[in-house]
Biopython code that builds the backbone (N, CA, C, O; Angstrom):
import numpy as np
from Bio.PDB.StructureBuilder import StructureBuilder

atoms = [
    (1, "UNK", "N", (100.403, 88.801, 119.412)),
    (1, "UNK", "CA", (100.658, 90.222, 119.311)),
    (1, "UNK", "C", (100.284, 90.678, 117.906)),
    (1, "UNK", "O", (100.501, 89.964, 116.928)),
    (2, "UNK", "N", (99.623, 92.083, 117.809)),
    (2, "UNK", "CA", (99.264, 92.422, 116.500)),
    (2, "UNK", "C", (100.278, 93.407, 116.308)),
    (2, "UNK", "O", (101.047, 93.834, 117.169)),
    (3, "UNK", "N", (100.186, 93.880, 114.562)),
    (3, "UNK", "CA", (100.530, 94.367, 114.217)),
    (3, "UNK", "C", (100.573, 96.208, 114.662)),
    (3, "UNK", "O", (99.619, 96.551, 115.360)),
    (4, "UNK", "N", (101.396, 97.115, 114.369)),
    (4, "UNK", "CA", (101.056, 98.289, 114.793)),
    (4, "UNK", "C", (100.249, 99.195, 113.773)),
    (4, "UNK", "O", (100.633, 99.263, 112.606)),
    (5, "UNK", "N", (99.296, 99.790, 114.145)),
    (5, "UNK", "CA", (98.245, 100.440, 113.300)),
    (5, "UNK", "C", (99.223, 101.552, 112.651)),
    (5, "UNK", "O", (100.126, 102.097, 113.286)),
    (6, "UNK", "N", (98.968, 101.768, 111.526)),
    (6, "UNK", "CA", (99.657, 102.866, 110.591)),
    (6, "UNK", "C", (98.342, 104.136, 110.256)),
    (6, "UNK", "O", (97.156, 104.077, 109.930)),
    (7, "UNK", "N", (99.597, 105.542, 110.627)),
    (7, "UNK", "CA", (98.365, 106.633, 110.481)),
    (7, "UNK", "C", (98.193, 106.815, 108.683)),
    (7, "UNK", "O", (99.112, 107.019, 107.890)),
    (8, "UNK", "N", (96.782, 106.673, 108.388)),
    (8, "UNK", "CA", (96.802, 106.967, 107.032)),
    (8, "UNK", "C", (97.410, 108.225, 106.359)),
    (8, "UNK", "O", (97.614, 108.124, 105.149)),
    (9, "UNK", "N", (97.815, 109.713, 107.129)),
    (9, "UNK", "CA", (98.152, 110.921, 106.391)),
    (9, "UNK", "C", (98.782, 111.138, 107.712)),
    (9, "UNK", "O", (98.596, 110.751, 108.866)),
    (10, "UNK", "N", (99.768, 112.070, 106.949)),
    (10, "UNK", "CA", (100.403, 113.343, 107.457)),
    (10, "UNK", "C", (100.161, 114.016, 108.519)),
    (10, "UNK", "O", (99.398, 114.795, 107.947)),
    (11, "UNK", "N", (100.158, 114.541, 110.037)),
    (11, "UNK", "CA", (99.335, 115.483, 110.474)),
    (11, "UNK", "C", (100.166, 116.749, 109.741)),
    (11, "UNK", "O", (99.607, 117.844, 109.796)),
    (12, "UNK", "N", (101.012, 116.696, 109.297)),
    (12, "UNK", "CA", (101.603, 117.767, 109.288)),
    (12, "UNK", "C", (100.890, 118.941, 107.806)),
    (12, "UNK", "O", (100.207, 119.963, 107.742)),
    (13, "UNK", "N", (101.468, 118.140, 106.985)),
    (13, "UNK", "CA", (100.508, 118.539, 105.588)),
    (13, "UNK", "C", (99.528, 117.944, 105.062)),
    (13, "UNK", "O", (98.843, 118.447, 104.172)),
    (14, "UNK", "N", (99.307, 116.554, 105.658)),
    (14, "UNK", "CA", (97.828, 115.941, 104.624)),
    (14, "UNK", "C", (98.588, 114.678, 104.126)),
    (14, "UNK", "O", (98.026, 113.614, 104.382)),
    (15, "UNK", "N", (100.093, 114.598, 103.275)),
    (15, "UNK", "CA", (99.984, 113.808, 102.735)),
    (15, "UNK", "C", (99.645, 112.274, 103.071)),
    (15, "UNK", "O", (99.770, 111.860, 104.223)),
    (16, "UNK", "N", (99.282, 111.579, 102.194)),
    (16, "UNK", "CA", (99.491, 110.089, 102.045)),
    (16, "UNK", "C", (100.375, 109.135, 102.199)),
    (16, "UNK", "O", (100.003, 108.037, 102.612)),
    (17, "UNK", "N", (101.729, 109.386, 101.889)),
    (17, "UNK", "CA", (102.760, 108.922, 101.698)),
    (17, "UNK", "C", (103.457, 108.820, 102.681)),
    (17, "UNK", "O", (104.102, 109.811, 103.023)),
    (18, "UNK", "N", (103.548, 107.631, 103.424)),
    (18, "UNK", "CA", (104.281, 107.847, 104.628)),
    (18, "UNK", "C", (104.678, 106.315, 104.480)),
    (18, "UNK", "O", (103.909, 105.436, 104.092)),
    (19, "UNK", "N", (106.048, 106.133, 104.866)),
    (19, "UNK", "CA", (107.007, 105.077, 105.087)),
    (19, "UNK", "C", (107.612, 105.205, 106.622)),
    (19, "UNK", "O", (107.763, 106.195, 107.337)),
    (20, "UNK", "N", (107.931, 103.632, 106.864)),
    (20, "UNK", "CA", (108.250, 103.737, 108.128)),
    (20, "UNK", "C", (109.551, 104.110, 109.247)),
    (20, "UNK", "O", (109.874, 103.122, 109.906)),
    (21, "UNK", "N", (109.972, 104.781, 109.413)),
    (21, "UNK", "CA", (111.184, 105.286, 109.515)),
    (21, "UNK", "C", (112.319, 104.405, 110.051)),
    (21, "UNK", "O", (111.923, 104.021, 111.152)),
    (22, "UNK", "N", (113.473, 103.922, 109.825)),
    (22, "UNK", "CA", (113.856, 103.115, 110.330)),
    (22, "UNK", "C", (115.431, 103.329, 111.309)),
    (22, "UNK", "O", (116.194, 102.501, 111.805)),
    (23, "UNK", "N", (115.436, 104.642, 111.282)),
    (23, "UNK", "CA", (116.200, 105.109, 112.458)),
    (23, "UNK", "C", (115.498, 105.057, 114.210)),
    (23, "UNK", "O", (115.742, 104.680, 115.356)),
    (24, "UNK", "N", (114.541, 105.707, 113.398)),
    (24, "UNK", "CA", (113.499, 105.940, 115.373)),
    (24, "UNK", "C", (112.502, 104.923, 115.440)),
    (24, "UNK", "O", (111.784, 105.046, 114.448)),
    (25, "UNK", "N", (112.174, 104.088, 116.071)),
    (25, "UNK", "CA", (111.982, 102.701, 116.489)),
    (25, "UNK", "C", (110.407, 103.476, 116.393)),
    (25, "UNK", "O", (110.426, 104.534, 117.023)),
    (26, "UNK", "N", (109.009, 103.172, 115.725)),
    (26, "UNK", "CA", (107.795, 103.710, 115.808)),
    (26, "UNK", "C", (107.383, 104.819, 115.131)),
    (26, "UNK", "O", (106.229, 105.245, 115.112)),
    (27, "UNK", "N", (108.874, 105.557, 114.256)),
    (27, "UNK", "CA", (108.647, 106.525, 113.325)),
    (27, "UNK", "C", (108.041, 106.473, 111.855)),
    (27, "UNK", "O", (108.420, 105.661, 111.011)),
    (28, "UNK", "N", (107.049, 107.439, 111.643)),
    (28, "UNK", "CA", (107.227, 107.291, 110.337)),
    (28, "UNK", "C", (107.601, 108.550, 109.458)),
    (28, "UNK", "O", (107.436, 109.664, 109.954)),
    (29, "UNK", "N", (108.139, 108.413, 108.071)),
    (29, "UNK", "CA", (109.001, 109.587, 107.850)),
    (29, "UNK", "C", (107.581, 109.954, 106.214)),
    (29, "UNK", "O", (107.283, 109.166, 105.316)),
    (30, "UNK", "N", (107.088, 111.296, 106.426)),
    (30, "UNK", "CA", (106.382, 111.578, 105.212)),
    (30, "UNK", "C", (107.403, 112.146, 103.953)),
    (30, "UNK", "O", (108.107, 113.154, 104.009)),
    (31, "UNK", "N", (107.286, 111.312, 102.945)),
    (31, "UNK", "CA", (108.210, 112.060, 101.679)),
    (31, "UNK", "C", (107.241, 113.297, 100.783)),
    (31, "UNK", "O", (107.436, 113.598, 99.606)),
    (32, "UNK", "N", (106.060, 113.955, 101.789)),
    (32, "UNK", "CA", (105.835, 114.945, 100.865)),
    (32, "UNK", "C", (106.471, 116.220, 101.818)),
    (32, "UNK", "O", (106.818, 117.161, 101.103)),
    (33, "UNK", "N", (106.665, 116.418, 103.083)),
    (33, "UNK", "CA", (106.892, 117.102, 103.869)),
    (33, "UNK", "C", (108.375, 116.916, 104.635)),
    (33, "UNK", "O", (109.178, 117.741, 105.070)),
    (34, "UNK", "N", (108.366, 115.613, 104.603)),
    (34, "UNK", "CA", (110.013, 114.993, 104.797)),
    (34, "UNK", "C", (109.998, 114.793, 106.505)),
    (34, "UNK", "O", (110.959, 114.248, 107.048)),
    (35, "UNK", "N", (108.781, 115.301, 107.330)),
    (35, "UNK", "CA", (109.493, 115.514, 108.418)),
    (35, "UNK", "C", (109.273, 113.985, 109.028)),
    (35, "UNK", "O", (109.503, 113.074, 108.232)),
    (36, "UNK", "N", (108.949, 113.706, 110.050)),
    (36, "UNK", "CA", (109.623, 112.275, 110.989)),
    (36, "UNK", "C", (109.066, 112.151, 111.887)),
    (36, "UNK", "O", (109.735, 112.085, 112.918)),
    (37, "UNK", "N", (107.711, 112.062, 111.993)),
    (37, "UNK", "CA", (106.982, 111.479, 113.101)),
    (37, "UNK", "C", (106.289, 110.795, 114.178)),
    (37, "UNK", "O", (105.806, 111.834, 114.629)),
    (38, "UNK", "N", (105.981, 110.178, 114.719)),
    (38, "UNK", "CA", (105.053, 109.306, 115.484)),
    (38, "UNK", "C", (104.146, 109.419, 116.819)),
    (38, "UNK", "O", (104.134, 110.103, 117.843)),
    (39, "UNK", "N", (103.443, 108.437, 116.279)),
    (39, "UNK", "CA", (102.025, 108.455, 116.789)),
    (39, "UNK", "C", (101.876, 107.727, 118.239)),
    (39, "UNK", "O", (102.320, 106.579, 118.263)),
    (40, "UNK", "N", (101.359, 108.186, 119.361)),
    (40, "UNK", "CA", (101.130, 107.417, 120.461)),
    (40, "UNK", "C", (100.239, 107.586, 121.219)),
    (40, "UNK", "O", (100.064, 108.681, 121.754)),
    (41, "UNK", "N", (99.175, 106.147, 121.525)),
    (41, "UNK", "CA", (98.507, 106.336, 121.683)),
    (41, "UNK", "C", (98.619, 106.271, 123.706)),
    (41, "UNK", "O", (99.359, 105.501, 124.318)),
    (42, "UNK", "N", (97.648, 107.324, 124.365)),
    (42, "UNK", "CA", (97.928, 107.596, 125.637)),
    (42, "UNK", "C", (97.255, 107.119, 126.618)),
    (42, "UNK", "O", (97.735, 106.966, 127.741)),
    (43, "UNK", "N", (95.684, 106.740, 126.193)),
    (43, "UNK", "CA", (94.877, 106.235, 126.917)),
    (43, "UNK", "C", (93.448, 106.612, 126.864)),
    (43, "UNK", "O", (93.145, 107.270, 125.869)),
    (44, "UNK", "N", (92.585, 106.374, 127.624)),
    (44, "UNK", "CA", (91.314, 106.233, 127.537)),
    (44, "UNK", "C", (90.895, 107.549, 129.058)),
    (44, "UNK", "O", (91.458, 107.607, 130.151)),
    (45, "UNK", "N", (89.751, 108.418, 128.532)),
    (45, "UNK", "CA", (89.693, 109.521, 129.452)),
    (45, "UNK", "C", (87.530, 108.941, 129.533)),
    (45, "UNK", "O", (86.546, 109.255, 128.864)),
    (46, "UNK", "N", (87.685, 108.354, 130.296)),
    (46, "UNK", "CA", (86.149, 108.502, 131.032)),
    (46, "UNK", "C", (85.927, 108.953, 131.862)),
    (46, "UNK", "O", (86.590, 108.898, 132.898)),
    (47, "UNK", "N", (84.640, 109.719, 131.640)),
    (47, "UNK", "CA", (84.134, 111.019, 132.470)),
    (47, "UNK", "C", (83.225, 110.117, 133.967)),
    (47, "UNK", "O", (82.611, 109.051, 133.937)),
    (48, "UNK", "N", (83.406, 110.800, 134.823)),
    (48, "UNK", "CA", (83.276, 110.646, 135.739)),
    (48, "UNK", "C", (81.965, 110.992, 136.241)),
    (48, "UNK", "O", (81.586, 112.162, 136.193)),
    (49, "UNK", "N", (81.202, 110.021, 136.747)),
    (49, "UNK", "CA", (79.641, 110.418, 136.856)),
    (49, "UNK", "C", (79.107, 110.510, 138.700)),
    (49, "UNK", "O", (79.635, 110.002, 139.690)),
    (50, "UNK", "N", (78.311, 111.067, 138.616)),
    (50, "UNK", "CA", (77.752, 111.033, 139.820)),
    (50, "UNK", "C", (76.329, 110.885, 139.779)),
    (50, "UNK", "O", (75.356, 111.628, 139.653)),
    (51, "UNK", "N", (76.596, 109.412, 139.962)),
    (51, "UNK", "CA", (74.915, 108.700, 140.038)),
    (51, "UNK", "C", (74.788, 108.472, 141.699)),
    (51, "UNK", "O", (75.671, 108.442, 142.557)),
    (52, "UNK", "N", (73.650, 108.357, 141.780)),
    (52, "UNK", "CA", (73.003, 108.340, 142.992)),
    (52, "UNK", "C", (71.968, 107.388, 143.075)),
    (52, "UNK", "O", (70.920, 107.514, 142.442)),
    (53, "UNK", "N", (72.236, 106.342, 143.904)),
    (53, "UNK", "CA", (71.029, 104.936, 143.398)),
    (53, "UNK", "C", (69.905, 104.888, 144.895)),
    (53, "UNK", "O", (69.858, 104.958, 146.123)),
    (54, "UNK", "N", (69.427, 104.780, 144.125)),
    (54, "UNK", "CA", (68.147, 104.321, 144.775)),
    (54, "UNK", "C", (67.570, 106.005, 145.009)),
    (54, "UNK", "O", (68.081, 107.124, 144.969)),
    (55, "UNK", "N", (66.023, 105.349, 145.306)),
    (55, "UNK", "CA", (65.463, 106.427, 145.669)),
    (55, "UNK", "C", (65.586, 107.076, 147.389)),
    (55, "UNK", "O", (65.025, 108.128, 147.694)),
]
sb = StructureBuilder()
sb.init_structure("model")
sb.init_model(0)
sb.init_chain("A")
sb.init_seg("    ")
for serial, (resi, resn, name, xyz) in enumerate(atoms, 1):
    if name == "N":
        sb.init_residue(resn, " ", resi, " ")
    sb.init_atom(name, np.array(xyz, "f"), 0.0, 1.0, " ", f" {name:<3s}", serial, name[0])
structure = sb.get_structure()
């Protein structure tokens, strides 16, 4: 099992600074904005084709 990927910034303001929150299990808390977020990822969206084989 790997590790969990960490978002480099903020969505909220930009910052950098983000530590991992240790109340909400996957949070991380930014100390330039303070607020408490996390990231999840949902899945994979492939577009749907309509090929037609052969001649």
């Amino acid at each position: 099992m790997t590790e969990r990927a960490a978002p480099f910034y903020c969505p909220y303001c930009g910052d950098e600074d983000l530590r991992p929150e240790e109340d909400h299990a996957g949070a991380w808390l930014c100390t330039g904005c303070r607020r408490v977020f996390s990231v999840q990822f949902v899945g994979l969206s492939i577009p749907q084709t309509n090929e037609v084989s052969g001649p």
